[in-house]
TORTORKE-830632 format. One record per atom (N, C-alpha, C): x, y, z. Coordinates in steps of 0.001 Angstrom, whole numbers, plus 500000, padded with zeros to 6 digits. Layout:
BEGIN
XYZ/...
END
This chain:
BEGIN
489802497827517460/489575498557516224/488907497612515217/487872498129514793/487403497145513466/487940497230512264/487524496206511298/487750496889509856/487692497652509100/486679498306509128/486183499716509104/487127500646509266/487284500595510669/488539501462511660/489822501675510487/490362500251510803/491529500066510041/490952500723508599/490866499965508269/490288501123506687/490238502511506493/489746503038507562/489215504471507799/491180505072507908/491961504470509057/493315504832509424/494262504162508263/493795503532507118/494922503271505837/494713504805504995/493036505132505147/492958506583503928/494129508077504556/493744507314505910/494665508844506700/495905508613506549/497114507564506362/497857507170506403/498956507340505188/497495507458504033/498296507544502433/497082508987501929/496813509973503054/496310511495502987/495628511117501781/494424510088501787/493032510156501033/492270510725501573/491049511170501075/489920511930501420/489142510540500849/487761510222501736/486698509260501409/486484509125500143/486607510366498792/485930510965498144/487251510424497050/488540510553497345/489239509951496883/489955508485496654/489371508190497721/489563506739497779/488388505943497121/487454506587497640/485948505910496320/486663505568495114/487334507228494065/486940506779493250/488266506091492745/489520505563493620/490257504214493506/489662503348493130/489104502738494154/487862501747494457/486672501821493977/486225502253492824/485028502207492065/483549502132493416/484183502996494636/482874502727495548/482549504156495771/481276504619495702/481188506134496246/481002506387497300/481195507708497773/481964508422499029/480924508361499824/479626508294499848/478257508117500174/478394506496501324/478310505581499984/478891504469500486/479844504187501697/480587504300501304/482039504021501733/481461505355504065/481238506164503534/480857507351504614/479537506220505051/478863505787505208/477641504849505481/478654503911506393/479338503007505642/479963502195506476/480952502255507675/481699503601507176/482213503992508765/481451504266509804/480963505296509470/479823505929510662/479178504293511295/478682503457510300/477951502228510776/479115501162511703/480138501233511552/481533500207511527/481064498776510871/480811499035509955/480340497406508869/481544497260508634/481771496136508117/482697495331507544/482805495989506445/484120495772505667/484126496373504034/483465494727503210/483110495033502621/482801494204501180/483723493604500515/483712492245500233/484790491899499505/485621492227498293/485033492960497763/484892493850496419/486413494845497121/486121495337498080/486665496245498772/487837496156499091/487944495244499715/489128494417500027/489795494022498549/489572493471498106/490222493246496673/491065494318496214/489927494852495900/490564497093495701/491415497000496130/491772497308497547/492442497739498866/493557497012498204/493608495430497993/495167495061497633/495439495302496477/494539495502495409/495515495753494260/495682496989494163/495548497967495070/496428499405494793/497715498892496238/497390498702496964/498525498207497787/498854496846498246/499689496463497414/499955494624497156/501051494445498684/501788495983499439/502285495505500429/501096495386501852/499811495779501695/498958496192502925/498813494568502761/498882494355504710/498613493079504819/497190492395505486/496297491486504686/495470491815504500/494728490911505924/496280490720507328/495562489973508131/495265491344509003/495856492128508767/495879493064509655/494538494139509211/494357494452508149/492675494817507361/491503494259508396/492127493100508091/490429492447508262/490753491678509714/491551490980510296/491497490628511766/492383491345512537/492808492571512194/494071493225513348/494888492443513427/495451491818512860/496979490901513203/497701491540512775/498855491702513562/500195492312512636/500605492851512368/501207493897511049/501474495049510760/500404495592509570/500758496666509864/499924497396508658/500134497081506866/501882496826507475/502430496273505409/503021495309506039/503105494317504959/503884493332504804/505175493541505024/505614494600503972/507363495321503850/506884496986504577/507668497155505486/507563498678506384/507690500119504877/506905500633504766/508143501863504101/509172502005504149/509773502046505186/511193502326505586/511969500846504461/511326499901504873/512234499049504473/512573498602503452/510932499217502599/511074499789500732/512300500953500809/512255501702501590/512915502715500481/514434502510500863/514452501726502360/515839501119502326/516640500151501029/515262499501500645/516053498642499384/516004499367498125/514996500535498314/515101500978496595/516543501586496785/517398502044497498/518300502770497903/519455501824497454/519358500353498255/520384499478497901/520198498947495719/518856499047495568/518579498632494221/519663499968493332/519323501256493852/520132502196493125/521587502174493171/522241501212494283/523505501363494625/524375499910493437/523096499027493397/523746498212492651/523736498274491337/522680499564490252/522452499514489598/523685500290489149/524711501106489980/525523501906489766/526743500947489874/526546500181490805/528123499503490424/527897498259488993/526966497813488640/526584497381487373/527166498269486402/526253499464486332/527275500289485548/528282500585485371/529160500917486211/530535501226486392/531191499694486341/530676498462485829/531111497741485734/530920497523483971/530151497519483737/529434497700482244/530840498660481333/530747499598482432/531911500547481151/533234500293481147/533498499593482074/535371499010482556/535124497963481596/534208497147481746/534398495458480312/534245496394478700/533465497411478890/533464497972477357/534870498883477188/535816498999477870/537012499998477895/537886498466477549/537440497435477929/538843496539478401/538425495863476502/537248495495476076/536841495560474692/537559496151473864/
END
């Protein structure tokens, strides 16, 4: 799979349309449709984009196929936002026992 490829299977992945992902990426759909069909490389410009809307996409796997697709799985975000909500609740319920014991 090229870069391209991979690129092409991140828009399907997070249900972009070319047309929508352009205009993320300040690149138009014209563009961006040129380089698949061609399998060019993305542009560094591109790549840049690519991580600062997704700081978990890992960017060995973009550009040389190594690895995983994220750094952190989904799963394993929403496993911790889950644990983040669990502690934010016993914080609380700790918060109001020191303000009762006050």
């Amino acid at each position: 799979m090229t870069a391209s490829e991979r690129l092409k299977y991140l828009l399907d992945s997070k249900n972009l349309s070319v047309a929508q992902f352009g205009k993320k990426v300040g690149v138009s759909r014209d563009t961006l449709n040129k380089m698949f069909a061609k399998g060019s490389d993305p542009k560094l410009h591109l790549l840049q984009k690519c991580l600062e809307l997704y700081p978990n996409l890992n960017i060995d796997w973009l550009i040389l196929g190594k690895g995983d697709m994220w750094k952190i799985t989904e799963e394993k975000t929403s496993l911790l936002e889950q644990e983040m909500k669990a502690v934010k609740l016993e914080l609380k319920r700790i918060n109001e026992r020191l303000e009762k014991e006050l």
